[in-house]
MIKOL-830078 format. One record per atom (N, C-alpha, C, O): residue in one letter; x, y, z. Coordinates in steps of 0.1 Angstrom, whole numbers, plus 5000, padded with zeros to 4 digits. Atoms other than C-alpha are relative to their C-alpha. Example, Ala and Ser with C-alpha at 12.3 -4.5 7.8 and 13.67 -1.06 7.14 Angstrom:
! residues 2
A500949885000/A512349555078/A500950125000/A501950125007/S499149895000/S513749895071/S499250115008/S499750225009/
END
This chain:
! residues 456
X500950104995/X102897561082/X500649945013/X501649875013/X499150094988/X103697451116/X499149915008/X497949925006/X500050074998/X103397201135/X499150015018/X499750055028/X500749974991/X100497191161/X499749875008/X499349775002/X499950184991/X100596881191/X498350035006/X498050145011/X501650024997/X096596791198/X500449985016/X501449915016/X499750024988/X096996781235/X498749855004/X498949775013/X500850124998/X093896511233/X500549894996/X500849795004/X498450085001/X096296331212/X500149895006/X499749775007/X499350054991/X098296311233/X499849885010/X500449775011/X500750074989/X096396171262/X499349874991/X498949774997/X501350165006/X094495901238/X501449904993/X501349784991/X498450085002/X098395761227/X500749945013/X501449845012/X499550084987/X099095711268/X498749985006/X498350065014/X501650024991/X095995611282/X500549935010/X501449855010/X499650074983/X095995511318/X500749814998/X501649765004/X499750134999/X095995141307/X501450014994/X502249955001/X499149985005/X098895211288/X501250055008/X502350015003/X499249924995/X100995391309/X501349875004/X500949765008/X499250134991/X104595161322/X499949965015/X500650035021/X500350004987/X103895071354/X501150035011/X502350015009/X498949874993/X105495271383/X501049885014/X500449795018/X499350094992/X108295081408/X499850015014/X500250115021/X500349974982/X107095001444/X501249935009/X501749815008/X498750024991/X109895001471/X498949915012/X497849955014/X500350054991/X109094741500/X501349995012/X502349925011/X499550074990/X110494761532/X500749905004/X500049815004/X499950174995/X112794451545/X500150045020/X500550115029/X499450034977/X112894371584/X500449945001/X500449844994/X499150095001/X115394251597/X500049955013/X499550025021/X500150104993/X115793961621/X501050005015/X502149985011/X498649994992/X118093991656/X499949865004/X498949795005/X498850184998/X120293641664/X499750055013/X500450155017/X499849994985/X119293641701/X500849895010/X500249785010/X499650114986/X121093431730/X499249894999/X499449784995/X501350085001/X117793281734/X499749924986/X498649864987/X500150025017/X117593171698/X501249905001/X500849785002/X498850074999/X121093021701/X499349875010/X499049755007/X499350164995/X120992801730/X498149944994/X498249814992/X501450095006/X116992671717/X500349944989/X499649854984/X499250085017/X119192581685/X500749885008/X500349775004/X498950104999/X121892361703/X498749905011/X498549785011/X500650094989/X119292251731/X499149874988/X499049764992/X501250065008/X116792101701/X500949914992/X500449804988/X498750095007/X120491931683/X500149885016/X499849765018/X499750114988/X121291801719/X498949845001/X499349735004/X501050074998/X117691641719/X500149914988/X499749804991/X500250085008/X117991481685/X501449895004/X501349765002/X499350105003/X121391351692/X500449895011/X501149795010/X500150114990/X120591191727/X498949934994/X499349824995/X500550085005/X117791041711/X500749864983/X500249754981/X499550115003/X119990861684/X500849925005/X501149815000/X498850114994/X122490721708/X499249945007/X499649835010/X501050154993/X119390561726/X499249894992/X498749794995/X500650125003/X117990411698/X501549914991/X501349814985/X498750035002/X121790321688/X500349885016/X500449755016/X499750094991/X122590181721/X498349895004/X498549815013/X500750095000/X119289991721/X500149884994/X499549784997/X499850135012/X120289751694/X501449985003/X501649865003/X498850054999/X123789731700/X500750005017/X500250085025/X499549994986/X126089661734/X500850005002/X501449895002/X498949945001/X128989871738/X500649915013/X500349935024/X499250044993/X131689631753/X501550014999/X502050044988/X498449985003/X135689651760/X500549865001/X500249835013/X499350104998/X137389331759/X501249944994/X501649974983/X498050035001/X141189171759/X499449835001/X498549765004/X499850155004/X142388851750/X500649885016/X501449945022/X499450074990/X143388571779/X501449974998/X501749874991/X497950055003/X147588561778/X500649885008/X500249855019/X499150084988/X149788311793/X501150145005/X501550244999/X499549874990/X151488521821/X501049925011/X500549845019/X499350044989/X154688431842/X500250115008/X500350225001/X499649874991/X155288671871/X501049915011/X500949795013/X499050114992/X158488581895/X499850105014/X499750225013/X500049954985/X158188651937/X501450014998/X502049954988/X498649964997/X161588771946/X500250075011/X499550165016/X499349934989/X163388891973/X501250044998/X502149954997/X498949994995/X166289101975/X501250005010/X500850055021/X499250014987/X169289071999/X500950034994/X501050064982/X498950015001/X172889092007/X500049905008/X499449915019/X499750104996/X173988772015/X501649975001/X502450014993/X498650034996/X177188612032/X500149834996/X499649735001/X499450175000/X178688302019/X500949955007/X501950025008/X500050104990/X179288002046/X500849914994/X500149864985/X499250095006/X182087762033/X500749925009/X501149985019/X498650054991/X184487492050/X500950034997/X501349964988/X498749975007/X187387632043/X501349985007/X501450005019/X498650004994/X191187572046/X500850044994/X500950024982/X499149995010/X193887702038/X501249964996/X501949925004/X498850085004/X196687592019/X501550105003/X501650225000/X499149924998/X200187712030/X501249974991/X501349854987/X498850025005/X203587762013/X501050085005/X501150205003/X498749885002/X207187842027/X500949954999/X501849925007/X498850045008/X208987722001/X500350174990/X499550264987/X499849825010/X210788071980/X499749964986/X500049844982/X500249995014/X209888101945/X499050084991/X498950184997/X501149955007/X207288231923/X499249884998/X499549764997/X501450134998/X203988031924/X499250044987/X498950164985/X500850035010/X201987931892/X499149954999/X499249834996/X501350114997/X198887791896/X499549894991/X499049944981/X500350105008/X198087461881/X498249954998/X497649894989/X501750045002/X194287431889/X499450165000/X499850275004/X501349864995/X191287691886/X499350015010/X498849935018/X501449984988/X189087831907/X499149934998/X498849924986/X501250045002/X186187611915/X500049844998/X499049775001/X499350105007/X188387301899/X500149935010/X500449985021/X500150154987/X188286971921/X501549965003/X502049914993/X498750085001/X191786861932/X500049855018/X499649855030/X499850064985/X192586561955/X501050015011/X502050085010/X499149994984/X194286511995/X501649984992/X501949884986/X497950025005/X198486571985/X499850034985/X500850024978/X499549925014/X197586701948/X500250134998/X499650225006/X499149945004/X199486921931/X499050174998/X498050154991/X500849945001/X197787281932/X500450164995/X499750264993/X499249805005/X200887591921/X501549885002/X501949785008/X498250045004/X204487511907/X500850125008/X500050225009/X498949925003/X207387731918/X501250034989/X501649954981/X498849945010/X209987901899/X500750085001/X500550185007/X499249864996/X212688091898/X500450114993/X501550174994/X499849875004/X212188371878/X498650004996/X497849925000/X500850005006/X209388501859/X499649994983/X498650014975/X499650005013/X210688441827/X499649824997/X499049784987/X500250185002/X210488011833/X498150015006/X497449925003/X501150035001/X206888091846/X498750024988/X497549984987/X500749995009/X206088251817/X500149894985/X499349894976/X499450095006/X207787981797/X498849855001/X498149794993/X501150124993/X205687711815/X498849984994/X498549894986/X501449975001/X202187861813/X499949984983/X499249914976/X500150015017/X203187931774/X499849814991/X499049764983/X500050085003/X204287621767/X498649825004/X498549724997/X501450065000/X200587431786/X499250044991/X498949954983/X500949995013/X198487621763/X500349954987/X499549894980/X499750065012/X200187531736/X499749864994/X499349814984/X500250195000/X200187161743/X498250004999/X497649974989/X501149975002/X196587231752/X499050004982/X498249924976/X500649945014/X195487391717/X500349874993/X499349804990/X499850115009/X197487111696/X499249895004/X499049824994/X500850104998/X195286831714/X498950064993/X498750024982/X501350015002/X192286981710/X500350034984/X499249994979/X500249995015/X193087061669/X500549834997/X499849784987/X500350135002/X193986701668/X499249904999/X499149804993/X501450124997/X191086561681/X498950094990/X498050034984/X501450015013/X188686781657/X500350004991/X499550034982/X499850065019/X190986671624/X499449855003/X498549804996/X500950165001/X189986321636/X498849994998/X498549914989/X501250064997/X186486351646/X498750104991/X497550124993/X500949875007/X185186621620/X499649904991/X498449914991/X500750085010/X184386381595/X498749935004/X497849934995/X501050044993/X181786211617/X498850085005/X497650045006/X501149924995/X180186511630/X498650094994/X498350154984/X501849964999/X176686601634/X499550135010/X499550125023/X500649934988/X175286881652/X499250104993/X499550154982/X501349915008/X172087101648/X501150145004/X501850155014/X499849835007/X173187471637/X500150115009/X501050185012/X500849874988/X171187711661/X500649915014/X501449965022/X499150034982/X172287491694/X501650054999/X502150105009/X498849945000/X175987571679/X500250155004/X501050205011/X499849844998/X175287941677/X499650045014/X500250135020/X500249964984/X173787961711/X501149975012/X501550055021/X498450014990/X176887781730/X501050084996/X501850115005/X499049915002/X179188011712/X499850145001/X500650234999/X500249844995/X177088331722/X500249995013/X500650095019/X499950014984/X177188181760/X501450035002/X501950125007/X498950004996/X180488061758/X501450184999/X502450215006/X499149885004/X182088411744/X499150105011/X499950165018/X500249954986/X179888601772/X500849935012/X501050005022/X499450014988/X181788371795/X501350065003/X501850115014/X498750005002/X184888421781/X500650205004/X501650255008/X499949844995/X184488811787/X499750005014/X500450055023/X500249994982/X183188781820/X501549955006/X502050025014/X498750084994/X186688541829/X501050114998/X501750155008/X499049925006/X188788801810/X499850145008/X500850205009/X500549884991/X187189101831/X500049995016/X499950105022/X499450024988/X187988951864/X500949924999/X500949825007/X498650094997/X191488791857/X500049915002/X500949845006/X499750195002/X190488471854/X500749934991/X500249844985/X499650065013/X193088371831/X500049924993/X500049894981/X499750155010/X193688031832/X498249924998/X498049824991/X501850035004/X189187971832/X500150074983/X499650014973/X500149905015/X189788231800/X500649924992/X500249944980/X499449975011/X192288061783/X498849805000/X498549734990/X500950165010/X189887701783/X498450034995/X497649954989/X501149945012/X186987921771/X500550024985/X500049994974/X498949945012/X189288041746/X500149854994/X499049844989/X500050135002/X189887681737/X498849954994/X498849904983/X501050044999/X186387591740/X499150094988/X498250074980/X500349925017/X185687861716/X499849934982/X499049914972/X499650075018/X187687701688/X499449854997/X499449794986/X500650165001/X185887351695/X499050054994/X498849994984/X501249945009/X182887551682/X499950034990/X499050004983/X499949935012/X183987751657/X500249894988/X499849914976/X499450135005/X185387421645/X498749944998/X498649884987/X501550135003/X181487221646/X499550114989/X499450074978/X500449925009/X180187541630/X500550004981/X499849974971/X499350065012/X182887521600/X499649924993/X499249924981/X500650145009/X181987181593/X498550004999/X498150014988/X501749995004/X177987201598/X500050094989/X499450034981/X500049935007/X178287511573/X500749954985/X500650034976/X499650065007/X179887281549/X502050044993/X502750024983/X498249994998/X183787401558/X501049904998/X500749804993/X498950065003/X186987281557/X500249985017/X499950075025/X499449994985/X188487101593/X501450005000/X502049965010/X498349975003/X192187171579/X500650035008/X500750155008/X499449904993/X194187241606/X501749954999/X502249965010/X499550084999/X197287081597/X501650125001/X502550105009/X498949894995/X199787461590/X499650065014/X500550145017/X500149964989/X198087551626/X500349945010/X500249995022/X499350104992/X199387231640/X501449984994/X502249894999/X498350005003/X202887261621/X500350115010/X501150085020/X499349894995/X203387621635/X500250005014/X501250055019/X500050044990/X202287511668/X501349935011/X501849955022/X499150104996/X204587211671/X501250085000/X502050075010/X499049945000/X207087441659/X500650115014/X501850125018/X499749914991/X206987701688/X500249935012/X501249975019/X499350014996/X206687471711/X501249925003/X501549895015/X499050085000/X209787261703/X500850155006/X501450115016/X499349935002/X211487611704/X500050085018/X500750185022/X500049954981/X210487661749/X500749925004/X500449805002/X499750044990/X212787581772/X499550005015/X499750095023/X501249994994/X210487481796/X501049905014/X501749795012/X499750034987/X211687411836/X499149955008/X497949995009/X501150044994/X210587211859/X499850065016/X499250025026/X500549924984/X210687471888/X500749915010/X501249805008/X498949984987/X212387481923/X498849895010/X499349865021/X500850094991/X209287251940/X498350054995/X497950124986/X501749975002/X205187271944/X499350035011/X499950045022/X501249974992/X202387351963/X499049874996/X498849824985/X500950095002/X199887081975/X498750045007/X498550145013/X501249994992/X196487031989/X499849925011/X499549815006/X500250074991/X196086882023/X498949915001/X498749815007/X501950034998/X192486802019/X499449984986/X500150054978/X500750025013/X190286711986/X499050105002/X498550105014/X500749924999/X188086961980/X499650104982/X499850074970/X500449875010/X187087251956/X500950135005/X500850225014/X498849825002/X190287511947/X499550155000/X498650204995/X500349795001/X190087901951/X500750065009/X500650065021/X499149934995/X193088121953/X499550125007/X500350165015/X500149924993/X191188411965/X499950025012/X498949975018/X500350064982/X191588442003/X499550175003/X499850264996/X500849914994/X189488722022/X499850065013/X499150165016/X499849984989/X190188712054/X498849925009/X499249865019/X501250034996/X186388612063/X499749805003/X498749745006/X500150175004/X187588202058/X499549935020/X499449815023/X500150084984/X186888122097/X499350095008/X499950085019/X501049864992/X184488412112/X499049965003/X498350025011/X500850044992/X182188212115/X499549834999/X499249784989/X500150144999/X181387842125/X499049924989/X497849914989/X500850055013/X180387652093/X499249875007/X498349825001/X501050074991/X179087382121/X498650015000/X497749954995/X501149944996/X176687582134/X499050104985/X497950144989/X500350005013/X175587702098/X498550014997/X497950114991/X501449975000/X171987612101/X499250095011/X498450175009/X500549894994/X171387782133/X500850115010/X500950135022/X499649864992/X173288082132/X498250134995/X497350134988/X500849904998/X171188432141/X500950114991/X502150104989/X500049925006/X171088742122/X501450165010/X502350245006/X498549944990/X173388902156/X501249914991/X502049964983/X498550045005/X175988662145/X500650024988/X501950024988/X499549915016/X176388772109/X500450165003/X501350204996/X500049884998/X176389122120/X501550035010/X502150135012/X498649984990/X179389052146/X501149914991/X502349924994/X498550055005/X181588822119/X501150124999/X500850234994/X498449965001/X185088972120/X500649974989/X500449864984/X499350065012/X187488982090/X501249975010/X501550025020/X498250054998/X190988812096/X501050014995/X501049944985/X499850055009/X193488842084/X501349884995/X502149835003/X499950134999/X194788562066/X501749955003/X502750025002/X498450005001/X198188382070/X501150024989/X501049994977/X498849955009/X201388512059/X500749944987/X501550004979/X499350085008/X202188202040/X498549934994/X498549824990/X501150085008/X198588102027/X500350054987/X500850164985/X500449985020/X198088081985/X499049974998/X498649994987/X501850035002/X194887981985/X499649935012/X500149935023/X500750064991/X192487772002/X499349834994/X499649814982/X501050075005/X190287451996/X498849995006/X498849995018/X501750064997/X186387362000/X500249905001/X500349834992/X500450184999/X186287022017/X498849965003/X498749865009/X501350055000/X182786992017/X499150064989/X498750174989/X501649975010/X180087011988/X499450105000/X499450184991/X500949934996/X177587192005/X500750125008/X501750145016/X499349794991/X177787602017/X498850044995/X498050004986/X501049904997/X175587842028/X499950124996/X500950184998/X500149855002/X174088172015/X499050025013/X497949995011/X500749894991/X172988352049/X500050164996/X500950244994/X500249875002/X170688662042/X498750045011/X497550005012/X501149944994/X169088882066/X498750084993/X498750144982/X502050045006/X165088902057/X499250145013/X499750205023/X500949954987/X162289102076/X498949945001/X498549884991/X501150134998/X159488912091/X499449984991/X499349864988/X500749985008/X157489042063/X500449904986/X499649824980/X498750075007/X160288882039/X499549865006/X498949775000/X500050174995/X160088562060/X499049945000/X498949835003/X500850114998/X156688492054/X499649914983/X499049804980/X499850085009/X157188452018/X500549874994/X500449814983/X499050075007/X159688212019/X499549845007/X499449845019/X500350104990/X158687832030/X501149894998/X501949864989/X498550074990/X160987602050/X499749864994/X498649854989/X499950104999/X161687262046/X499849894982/X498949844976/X499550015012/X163587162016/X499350044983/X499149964973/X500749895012/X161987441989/X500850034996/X501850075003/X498749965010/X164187501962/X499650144995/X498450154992/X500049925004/X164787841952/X501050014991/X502049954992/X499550005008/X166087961923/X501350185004/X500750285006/X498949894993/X169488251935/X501050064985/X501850014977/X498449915013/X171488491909/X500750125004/X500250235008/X499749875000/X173988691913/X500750094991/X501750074984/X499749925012/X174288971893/X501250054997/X501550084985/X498749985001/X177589061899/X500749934994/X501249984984/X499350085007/X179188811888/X499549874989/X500349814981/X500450115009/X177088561869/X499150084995/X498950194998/X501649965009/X173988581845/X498949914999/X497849964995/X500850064993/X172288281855/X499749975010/X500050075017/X500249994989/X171188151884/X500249835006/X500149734999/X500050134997/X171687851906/X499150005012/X498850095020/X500850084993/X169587591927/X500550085018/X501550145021/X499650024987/X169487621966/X498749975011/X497750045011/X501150014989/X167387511994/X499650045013/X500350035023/X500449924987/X165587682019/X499949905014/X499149805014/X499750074994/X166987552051/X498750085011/X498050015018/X500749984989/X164787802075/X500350124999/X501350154992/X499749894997/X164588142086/X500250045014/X499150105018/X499450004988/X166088182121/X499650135007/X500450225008/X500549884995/X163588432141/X499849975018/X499449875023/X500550014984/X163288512182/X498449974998/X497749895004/X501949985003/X159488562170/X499850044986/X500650104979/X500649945015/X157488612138/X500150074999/X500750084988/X500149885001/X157088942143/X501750095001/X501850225001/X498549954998/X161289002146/X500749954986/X500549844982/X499249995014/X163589042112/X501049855006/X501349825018/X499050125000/X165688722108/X501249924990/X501650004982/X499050015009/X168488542088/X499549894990/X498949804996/X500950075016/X167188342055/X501349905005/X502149965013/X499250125003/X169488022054/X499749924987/X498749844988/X500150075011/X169787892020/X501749884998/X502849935000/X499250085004/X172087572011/X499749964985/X498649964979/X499850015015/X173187491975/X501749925002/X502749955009/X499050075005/X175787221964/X500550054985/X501149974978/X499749965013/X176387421932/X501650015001/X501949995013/X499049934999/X179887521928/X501150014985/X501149934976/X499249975016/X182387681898/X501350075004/X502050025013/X498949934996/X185087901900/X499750165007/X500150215017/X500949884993/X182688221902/X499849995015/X500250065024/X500850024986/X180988071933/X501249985008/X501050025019/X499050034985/X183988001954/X500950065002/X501950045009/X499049854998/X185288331952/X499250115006/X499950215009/X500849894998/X182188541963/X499949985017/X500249885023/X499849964986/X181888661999/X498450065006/X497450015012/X501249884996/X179388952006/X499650024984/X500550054976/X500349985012/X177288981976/X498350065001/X497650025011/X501349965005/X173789141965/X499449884995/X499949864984/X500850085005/X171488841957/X498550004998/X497850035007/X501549994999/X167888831941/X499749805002/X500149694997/X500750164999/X165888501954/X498949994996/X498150065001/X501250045009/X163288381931/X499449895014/X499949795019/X500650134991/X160988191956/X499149974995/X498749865000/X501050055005/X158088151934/X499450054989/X499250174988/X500549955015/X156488181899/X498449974997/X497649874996/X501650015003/X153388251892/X499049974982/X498850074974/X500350005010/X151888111861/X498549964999/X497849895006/X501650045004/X148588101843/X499350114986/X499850134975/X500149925015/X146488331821/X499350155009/X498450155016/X499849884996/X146888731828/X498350064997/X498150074984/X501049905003/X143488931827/X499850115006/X500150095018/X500249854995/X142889311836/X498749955016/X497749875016/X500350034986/X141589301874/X498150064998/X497350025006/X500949925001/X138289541860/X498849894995/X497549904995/X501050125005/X137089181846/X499149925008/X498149865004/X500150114993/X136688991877/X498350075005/X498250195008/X501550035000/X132488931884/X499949895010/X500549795010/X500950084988/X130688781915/X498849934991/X498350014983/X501149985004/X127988621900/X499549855006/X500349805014/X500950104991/X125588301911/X500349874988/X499949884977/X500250135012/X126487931893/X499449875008/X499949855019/X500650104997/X124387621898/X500849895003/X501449874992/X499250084991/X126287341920/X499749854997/X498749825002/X500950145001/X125586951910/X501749945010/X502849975005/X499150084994/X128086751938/X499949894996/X498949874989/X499650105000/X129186441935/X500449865008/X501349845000/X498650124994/X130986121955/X500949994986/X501050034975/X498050075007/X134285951946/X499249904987/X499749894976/X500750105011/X132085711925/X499350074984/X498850024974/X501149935011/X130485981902/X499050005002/X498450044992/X501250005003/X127385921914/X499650145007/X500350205015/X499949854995/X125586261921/X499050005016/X498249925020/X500249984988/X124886401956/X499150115002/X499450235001/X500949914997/X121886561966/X499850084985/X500050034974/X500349975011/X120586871945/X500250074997/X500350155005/X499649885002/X121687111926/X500050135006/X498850165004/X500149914992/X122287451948/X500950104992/X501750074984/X499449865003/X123587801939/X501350015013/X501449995025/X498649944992/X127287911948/X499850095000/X498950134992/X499349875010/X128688251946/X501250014998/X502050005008/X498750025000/X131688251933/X500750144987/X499950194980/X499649935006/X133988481914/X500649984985/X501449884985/X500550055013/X133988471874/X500450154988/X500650274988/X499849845012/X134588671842/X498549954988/X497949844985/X501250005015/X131988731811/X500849984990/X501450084987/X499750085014/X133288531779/X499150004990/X498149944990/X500849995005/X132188621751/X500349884983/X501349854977/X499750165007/X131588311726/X498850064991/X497650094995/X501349995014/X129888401690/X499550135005/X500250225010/X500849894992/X127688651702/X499350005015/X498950105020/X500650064988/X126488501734/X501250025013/X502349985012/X498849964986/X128488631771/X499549845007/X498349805007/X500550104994/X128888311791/X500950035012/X502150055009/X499650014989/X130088341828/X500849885006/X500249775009/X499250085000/X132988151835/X500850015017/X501150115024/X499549914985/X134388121870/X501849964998/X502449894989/X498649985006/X138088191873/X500349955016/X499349975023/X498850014990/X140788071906/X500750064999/X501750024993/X498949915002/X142688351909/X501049975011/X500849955023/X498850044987/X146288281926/X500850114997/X501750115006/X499649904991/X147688601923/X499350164994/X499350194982/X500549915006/X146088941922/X501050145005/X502050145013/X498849915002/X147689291917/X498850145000/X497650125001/X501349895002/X145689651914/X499750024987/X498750094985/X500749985014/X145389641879/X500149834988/X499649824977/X500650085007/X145489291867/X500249845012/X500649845024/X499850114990/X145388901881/X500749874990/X500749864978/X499850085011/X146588601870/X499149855005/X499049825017/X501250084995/X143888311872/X501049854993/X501849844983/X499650105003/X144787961871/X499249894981/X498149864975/X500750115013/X144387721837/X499449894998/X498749874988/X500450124994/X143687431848/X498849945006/X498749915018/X501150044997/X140187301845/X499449925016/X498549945023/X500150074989/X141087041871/X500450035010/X501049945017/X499649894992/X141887301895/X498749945011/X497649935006/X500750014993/X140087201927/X498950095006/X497850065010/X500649884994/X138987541938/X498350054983/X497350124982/X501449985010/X136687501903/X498849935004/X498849815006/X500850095002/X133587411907/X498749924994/X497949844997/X500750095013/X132387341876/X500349924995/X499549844990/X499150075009/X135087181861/X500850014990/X501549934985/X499649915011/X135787461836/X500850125004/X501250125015/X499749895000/X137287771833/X500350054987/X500049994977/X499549905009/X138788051809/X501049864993/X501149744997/X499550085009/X140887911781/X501050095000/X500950195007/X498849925006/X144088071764/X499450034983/X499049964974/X500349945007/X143188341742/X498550025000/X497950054991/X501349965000/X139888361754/X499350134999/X499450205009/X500949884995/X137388681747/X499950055010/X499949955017/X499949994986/X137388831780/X498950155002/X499150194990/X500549884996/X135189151790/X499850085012/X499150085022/X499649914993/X136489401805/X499350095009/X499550095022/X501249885005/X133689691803/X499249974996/X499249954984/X501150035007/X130589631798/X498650055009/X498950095020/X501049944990/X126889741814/X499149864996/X499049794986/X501050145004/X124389471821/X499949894997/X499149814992/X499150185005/X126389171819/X499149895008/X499149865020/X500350214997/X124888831825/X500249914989/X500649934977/X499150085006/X125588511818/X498649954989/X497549924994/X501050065004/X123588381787/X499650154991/X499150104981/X500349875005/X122988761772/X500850004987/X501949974985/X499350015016/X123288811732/X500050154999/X499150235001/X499349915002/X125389081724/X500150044985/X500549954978/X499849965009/X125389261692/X501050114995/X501050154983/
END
């Protein structure tokens, strides 16, 4: 029996509806990235994001602004200047070794005593040993007495004993010994207030036994004669040759030739020093016109340092600047009664002159504004004058809360990148009566500025 397949069957088991249905392939297309495509992409970004920064800067107003500082600025001039002195000198010709009894700078009077001799260097070292010593035991005597009593603020102590120990190095670095050893001294008077303000001991009683002891144990000489001073004046062993080159008479009007032709000398064979018999000396410094018109005549105190040898600065007054014509370089004349041991040793020196300081409140130069303010005059009485009128005057934009207010400023000195404007309401050149303040808002940068304009 086999097995016979109906072929109709077949066909009536898959009938068309029946059949799985057959898988249709579709095509893809693909897309090309053109140039053109690109920049229509960034151009259509560019367009959205200049339209937010306009409706961004619509509502808000992008400004730069700094604070109003207090601001010193110093005019200065440098030079090389010649110091002008009365000077004399002291002679000795007696034989021995010379010890000097005064310092540089140090006042002595007409016939006093101003250098010991000796006849060796063993009794001069004997001498000098045995002054300090006496020296030191005074001064530890007088702060066992007077320590119980004392008072002194803290920080003023620490500040005189950072000066004084800068002097004491400066004395000790130009051989000033005997100025060194009453810093040195002057030291321990400190260290001594300090002690006691810090709640120390002023014991000094084994540093005045040991003392006493050493010097009982100098045979101390009274030397072969002395040296005196003819004249009262202000001491200084340094001689230079330059002591008489040029007429300290004529002082105020010497010329810039005549400094340029002093001569050195040199000095005599038996000078030891010299004295200052007058107060007053001159720093002559050659200037150029340009120089000379900063500086004004007729007793203007300027402020003089020299670096060389000092770290502050001393007084002096502008006597004049000695020109054929404006337009010709000339010689600065400054006088100063200052005097120390430094100053009456210096000769030819490098000097800066402070002639003037500028103070007020500093703003960037990018601030300063023209703009128009309303005028009410006055008389002396307060009563008002005529009618209000428009100035123009020069001003900065202040910004207060949210509101810019136009402020006019007096500028007294300007620079290329900033100025410094005066503070001082009652500043004549105001003529409102106002100005900037300290730490004022200030605007730098800004678009569209007026006065009265609210800022967000």
């Amino acid at each position: 029996m086999g097995a016979i397949m109906n072929e109709d069957l077949f066909e009536d088991e898959f009938s068309e509806e029946q059949q799985p249905p057959r898988k249709r392939y579709r095509k893809k297309k693909t897309r090309k990235i053109t140039v053109g495509r690109v920049i229509g992409a960034l151009f259509v970004m560019f367009l959205l994001a200049y339209a937010s920064m306009l409706v961004y800067t619509s509502n808000f107003t992008m400004l730069e602004t700094e604070q109003a500082d207090y601001f010193e600025l110093d005019d200065c001039i440098e030079a090389e200047a010649v110091a002008l002195r009365s000077e004399e000198y002291i002679t000795n010709s007696k034989k021995g070794i010379i010890s000097y009894t005064v310092s540089d700078g140090e006042k002595v009077n007409a016939g006093g005593t101003v250098a010991r001799l000796f006849a060796s260097e063993q009794e001069v070292e004997d001498w000098q040993r045995s002054n300090d010593i006496s020296s030191e035991l005074e001064l530890l005597k007088q702060m066992t007495s007077s320590s119980d009593s004392l008072f002194v603020n803290l920080d003023t102590v620490d500040v005189q004993i950072r000066n004084k120990m800068t002097r004491y190095k400066n004395e000790v670095a130009q051989n000033r010994f005997n100025m060194a050893e009453d810093s040195k001294l002057e030291l321990l008077r400190l260290f001594n207030e300090r002690t006691v303000v810090t709640g120390g001991s002023a014991n000094f009683d084994e540093r005045i036994a040991q003392l006493q002891s050493e010097l009982d144990g100098i045979r101390v000489s009274d030397g072969v004669g002395s040296v005196k001073s003819k004249k009262s004046g202000f001491f200084a062993s340094k001689l230079d040759g330059f002591e008489n080159s040029l007429d300290y008479s004529r002082a105020e009007s010497l010329t810039a030739d005549d400094l340029s032709n002093m001569l050195e000398k040199e000095p005599p064979s038996d000078a030891v020093g010299k004295v200052i018999d007058t107060i007053n000396w001159y720093l002559l410094c050659p200037v150029t016109s340009e120089q000379a018109l900063t500086v004004a005549s007729g007793d203007h105190v300027v402020e003089v340092s020299v670096p060389r040898v000092m770290s502050g600065s001393i007084p002096a007054t502008v006597i004049g600047v000695n020109q054929s014509s404006k337009v010709e370089n000339g010689l600065l004349v400054l006088k100063s009664d200052y005097m120390d041991g430094t100053i009456a040793d210096i000769r030819r020196e490098n000097i800066t002159i402070k002639t003037y300081t500028y103070s007020g409140l500093r703003i960037s130069r990018s601030a300063i504004h023209t703009d128009t303010i309303s005028v009410q005059d006055y008389d002396e009485n307060g009563n008002k004058v005529g009618e209000p009128h428009d100035e123009e005057v020069q001003g900065v934009y202040v910004l207060y809360g949210k509101r810019l207010t136009f402020v006019q400023v007096h500028i007294i000195y300007s620079d290329n990148d900033f100025v410094i404007c005066s503070d001082d309401p009652s500043d004549p050149e105001l003529l409102t009566g106002k100005t900037i303040a300290l730490h004022d808002t200030v605007v730098v940068k800004g678009k569209e500025l007026y006065d009265g304009k609210i800022v967000r």
